[in-house]
MARBA-922416 format. One line per field, with one value per residue: residue number from 1; residue in one letter; x, y, z of N, C-alpha, C in turn. Coordinates in steps of 0.02 Angstrom, whole numbers, padded with zeros to 5 digits, always signed. Layout:
BEGIN
zado: NUM | ...
nufi: A | ...
nX: X | ...
nY: Y | ...
nZ: Z | ...
caX: X | ...
caY: Y | ...
caZ: Z | ...
cX: X | ...
cY: Y | ...
cZ: Z | ...
This chain:
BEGIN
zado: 1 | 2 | 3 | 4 | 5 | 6 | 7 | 8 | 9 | 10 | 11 | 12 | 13 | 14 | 15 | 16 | 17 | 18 | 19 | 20 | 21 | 22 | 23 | 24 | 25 | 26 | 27 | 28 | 29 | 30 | 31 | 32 | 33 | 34 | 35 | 36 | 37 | 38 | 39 | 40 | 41 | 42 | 43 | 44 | 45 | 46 | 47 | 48 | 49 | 50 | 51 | 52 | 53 | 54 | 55 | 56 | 57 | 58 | 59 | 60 | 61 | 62 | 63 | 64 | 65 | 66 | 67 | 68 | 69 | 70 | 71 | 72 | 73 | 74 | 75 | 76 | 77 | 78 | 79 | 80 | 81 | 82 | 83 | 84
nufi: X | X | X | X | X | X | X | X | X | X | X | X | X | X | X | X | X | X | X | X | X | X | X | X | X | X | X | X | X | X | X | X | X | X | X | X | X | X | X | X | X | X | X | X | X | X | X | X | X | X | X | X | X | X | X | X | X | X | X | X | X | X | X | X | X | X | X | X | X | X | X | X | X | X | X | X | X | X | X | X | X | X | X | X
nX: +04641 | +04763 | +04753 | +04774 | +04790 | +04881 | +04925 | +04941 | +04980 | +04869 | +04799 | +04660 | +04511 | +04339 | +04200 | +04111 | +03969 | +03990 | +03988 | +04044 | +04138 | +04151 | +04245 | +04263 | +04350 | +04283 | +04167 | +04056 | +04009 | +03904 | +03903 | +03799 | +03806 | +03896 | +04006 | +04146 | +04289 | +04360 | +04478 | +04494 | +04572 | +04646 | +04579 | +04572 | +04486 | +04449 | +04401 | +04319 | +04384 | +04275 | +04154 | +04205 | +04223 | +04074 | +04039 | +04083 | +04037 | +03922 | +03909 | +03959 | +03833 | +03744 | +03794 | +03771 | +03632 | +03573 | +03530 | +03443 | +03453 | +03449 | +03439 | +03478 | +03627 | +03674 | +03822 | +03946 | +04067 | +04255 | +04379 | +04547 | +04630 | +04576 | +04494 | +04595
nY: +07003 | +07006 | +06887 | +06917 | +07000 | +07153 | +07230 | +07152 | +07020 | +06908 | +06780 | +06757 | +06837 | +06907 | +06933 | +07070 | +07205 | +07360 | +07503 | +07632 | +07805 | +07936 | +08065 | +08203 | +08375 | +08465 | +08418 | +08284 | +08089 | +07987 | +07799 | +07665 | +07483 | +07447 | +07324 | +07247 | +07154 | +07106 | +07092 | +06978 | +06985 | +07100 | +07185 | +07263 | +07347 | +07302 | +07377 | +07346 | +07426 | +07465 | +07483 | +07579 | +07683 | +07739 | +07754 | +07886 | +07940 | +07959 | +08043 | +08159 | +08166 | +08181 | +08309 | +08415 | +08405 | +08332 | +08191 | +08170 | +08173 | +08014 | +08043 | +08171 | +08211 | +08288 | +08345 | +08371 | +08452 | +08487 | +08547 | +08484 | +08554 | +08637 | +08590 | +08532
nZ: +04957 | +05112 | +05216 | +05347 | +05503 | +05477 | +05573 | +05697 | +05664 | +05661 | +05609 | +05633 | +05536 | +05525 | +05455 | +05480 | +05530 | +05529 | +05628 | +05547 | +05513 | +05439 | +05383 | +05334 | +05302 | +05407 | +05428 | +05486 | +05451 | +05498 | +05464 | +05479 | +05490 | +05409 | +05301 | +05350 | +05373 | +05537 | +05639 | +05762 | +05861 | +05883 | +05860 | +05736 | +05599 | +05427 | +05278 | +05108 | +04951 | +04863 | +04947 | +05018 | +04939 | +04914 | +05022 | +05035 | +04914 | +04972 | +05062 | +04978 | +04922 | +04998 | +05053 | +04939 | +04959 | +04847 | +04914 | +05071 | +05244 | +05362 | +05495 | +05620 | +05741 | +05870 | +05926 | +06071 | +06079 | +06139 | +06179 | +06246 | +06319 | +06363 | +06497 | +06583
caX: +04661 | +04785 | +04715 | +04788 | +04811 | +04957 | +04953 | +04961 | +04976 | +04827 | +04751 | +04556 | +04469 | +04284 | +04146 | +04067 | +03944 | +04013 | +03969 | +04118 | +04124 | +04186 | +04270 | +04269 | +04362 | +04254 | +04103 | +04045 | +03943 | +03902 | +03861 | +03779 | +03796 | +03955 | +04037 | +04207 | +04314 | +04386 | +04545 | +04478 | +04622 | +04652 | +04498 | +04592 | +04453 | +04465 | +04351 | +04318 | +04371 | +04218 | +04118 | +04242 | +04189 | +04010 | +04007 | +04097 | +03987 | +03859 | +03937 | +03964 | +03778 | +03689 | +03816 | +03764 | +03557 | +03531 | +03494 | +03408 | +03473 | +03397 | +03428 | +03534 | +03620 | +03700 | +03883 | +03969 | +04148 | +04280 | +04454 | +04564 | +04676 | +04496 | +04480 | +04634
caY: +07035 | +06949 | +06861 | +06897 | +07056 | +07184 | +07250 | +07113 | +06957 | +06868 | +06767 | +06744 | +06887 | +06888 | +06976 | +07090 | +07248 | +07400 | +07579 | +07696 | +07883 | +07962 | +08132 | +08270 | +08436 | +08462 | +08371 | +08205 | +08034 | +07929 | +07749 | +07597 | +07413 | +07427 | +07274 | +07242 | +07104 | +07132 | +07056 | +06939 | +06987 | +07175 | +07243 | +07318 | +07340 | +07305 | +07391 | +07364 | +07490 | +07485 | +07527 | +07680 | +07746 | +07715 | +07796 | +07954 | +07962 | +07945 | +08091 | +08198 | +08170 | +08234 | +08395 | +08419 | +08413 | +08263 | +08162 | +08165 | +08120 | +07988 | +08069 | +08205 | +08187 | +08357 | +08302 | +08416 | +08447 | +08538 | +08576 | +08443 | +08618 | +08694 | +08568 | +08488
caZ: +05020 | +05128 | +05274 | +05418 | +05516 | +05458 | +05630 | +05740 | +05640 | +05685 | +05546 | +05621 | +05531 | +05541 | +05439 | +05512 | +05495 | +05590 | +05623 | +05533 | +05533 | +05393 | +05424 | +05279 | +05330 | +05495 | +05437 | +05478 | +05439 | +05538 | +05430 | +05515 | +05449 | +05340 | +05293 | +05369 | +05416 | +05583 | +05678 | +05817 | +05911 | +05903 | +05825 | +05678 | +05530 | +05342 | +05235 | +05028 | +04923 | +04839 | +05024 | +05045 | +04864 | +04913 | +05090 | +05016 | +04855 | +05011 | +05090 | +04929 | +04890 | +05069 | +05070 | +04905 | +04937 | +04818 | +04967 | +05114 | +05294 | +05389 | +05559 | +05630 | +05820 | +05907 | +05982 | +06104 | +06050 | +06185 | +06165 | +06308 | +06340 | +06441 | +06553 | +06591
cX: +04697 | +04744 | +04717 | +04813 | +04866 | +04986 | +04961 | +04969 | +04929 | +04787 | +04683 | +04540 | +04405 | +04233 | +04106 | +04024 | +03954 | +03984 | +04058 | +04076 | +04190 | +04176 | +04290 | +04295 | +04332 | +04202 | +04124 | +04016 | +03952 | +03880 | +03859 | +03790 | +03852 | +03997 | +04095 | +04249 | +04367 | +04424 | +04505 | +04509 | +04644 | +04587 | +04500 | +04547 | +04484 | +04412 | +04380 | +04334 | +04324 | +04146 | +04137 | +04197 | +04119 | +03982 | +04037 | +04071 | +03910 | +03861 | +03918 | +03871 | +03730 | +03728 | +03816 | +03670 | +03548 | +03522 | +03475 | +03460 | +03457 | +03394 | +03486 | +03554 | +03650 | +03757 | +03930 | +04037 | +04187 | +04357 | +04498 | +04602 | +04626 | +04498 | +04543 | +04684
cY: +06983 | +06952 | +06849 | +06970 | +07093 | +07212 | +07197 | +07027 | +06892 | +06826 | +06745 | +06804 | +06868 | +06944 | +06980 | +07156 | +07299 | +07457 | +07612 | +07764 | +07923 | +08054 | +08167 | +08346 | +08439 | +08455 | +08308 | +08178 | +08000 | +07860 | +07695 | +07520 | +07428 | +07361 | +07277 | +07181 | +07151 | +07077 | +07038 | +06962 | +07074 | +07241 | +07284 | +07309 | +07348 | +07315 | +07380 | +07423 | +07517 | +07510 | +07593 | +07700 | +07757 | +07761 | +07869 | +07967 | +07973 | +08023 | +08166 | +08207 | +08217 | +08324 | +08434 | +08442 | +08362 | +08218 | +08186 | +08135 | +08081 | +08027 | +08106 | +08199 | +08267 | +08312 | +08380 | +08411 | +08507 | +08503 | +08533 | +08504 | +08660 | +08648 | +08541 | +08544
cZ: +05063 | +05192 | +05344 | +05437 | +05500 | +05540 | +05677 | +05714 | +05648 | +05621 | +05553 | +05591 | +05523 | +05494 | +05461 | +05488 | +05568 | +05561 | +05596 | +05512 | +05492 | +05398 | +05335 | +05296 | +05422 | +05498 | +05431 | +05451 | +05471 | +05492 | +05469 | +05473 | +05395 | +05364 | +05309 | +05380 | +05470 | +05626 | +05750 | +05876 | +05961 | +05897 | +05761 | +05637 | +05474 | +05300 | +05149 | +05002 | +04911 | +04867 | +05025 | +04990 | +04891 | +04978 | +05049 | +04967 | +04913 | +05050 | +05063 | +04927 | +04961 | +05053 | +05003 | +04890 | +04899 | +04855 | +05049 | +05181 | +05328 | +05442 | +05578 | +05718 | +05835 | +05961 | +06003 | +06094 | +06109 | +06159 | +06246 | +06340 | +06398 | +06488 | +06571 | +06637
């Protein structure tokens, strides 16, 4: 992987363990603690391929019933066209 931001050219990146939120049609996941390096500068993340496969085999498997979720949250979703 090269080592230095594509978006802003910064070459500190930093490993880190972030929350991402993987989006399926108009379901979610929320996953905690994934591995990333992330741009010092802008914040851009870089995930493993081999994470992606891993959260979406993670994905596939709950909306499927072969696993379990740890915890579910309730998020209020509105349309910016109602209030605005």
């Amino acid at each position: 992987m090269n080592k230095s931001c594509i978006f802003c050219g910064n070459k500190n990146l930093t490993e880190k363990k972030v929350q991402y939120i993987y989006k399926h049609n108009t379901e979610y996941i929320i996953v905690n603690d994934v591995p990333c390096l992330e741009c010092d500068f802008c914040g851009e993340q870089y995930f493993n391929g081999d994470t992606m496969e891993k959260i979406e085999k993670l994905y596939h498997d709950i909306s499927n019933n072969k696993r379990n979720i740890q915890r579910k949250i309730e998020v209020p979703i509105e349309d910016y066209s109602a209030f605005s």
